[in-house]
VEXVEX-58687 format. One record per residue (C-alpha): x, z, y. Coordinates in steps of 0.05 Angstrom, whole numbers, plus 5000, padded with zeros to 4 digits. Each point is the difference from the previous one (the first is absolute). Layout:
XZY/...
***
This chain:
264757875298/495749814944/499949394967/498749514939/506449814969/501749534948/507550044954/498849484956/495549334989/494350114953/492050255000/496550575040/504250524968/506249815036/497250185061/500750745022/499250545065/506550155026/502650255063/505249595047/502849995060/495149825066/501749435031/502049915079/497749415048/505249585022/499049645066/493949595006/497550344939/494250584987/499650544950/493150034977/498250614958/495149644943/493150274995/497949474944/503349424963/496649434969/501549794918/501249254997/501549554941/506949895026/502050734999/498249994918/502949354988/506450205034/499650694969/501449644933/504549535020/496749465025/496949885068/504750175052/505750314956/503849495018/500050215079/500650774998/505849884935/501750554947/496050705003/498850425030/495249795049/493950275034/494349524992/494649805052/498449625062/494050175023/499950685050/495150215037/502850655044/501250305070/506649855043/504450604989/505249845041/502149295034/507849785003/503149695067/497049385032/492250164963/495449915064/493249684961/499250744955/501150755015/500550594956/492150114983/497549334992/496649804940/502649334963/499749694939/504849444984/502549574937/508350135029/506649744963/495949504949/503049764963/505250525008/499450754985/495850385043/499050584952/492350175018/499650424935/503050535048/497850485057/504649655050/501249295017/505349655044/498949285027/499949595068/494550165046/497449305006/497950074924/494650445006/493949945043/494950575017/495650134949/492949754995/496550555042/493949994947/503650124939/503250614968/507650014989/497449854918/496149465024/505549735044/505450114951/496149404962/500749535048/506749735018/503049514946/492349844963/498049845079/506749715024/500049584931/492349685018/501449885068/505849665000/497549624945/494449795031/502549915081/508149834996/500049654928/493849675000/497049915058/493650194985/493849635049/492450115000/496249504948/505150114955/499350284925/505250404973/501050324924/502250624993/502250284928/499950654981/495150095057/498050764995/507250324996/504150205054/503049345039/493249654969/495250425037/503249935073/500849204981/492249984997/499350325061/505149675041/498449324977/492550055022/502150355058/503449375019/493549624986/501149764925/496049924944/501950534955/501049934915/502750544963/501750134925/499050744968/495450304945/492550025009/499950705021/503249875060/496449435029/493950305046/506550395029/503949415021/493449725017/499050535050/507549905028/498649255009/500649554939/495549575003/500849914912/503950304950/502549814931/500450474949/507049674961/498250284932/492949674991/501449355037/506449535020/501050045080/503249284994/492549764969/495750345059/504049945061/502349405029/501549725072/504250585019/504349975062/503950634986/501850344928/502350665006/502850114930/501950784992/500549904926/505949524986/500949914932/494750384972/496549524960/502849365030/496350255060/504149575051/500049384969/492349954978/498650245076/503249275009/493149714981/496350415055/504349745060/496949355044/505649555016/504950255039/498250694990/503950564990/502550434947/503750745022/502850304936/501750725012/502550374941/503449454961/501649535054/500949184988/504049814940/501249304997/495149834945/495250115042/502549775064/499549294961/493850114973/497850155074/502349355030/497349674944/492650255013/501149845080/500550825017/505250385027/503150694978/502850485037/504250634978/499350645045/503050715010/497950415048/503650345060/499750595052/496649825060/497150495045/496749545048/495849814936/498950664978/496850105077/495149364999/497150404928/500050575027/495049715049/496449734947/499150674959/497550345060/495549445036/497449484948/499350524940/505249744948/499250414944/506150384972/498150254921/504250574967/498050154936/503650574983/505850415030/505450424967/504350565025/507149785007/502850354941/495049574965/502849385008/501749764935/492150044984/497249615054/506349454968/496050084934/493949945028/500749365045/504649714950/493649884958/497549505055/493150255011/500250235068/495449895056/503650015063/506350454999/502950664973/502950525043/505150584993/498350635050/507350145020/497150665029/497550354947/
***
């Protein structure tokens, strides 16, 4: 089969098409031949080293988690899928799961059955952006109507399913991204946005229950976002996580902090699924690349001005 393969740690051009063996479902797993696979910044950061590097160890390594595809073929004990079904799924995080690749191997209760309203492309953007926001938002945070929640880097791909899901569960919606975004997160449910380069977030907002920081240590996001937070609020810190500067800087101001990684879950993957296809969550691709293309949709979302999510058409 085809696939995206990496020999060495470095930029875009390290990645390259190559063909290796297909892979065969052991029990209580699926094959899944990949229509689509989403770009997230984890697959560039680990590309160079970085990210999750440390998991998947020396190249080479196929990169990607997120698959969107149709069930090949299903290995002994699989009873919830059959050959034909359509999934998408986030499998093996944050272990290999090679989605840069026509075929993908992982257990059956990873996936779920894709969003009935979306394309595999539109689908293929879903799993760790959505996964990330939800469990964010439901499992970390506990998020309850009345609330307000801060969400950084509001327009990219985690960002824009965080707006959604947070006033889905009935909160008051703040968002930071440039000016030209804001009558688009407006329309997915902030009720405000910041734009970060004309004004500081920490001087604007205040009284937030939830920060969801997908910035880290950009521009001492995490700790100014410390000046947002009510008491007792709640700080998730995705990317960089919580050193222990700030953890003390965090009890000081009467907030807590929270690191966060996200994980497969099917049953989650279901509940959004729902969501797409009933309540009109928005999925936003801007651009999609064939699979030989690779290392230029790593270029291209490497220079963080993204709305939504980037795509690779495994197909073509």
């Amino acid at each position: 089969m085809r696939a995206v393969v990496q020999d060495g740690l470095g930029g875009p051009e390290v990645l390259r098409l190559a063909e290796i063996p297909r892979p065969a479902p052991l029990p209580t797993e699926v094959l899944v031949r990949v229509h689509a696979a989403g770009v997230n910044p984890v697959d560039w950061k680990t590309r160079a080293g970085g990210g999750m590097a440390g998991v998947l160890g020396d190249p080479p390594f196929v990169l990607g988690w997120d698959v969107s595809g149709v069930v090949e073929e299903v290995g002994f004990g699989v009873t919830a899928l059959a050959p034909g079904d359509e999934v998408y799924g986030m499998p093996w995080f944050p272990r290999q799961a090679g989605a840069y690749a026509e075929y993908v191997t992982a257990p059956a209760r990873q996936f779920a059955r894709k969003p009935a309203s979306l394309s595999h492309t539109e689908a293929a953007a879903v799993p760790l952006a959505a996964l990330t926001a939800w469990q964010i938002l439901t499992d970390t945070a506990h998020v309850e109507p009345g609330q307000r929640v801060l969400v950084h880097a509001a327009a990219g791909g985690v960002g824009h399913f965080a707006v959604q899901f947070a006033r889905h569960l009935g909160a008051e919606v703040v968002g930071t991204a440039r000016t030209a975004r804001h009558e688009w997160l407006a329309g997915l449910g902030a009720a405000r946005s910041v734009d970060y380069t004309r004004e500081r977030f920490e001087d604007v907002v205040a009284d937030a229950d939830v920060v969801v920081d997908l910035l880290g240590d950009h521009d001492d996001t995490s700790r100014r976002s410390l000046r947002t937070l009510r008491k007792g609020g709640l700080l998730v810190a995705v990317p960089a996580g919580v050193s222990e500067e700030l953890r003390r800087a965090a009890e000081e101001a009467g907030v807590r902090t929270s690191p966060f990684l996200v994980e497969p879950d099917g049953h989650a993957l279901a509940a959004i699924a729902r969501l797409i296809d009933t309540e009109g969550v928005a999925v936003a691709v801007e651009e999609t690349f064939p699979l030989a293309e690779a290392a230029r949709a790593h270029a291209q979302g490497e220079q963080g001005r993204t709305r939504g999510k980037l795509v690779l058409d495994v197909r073509s």
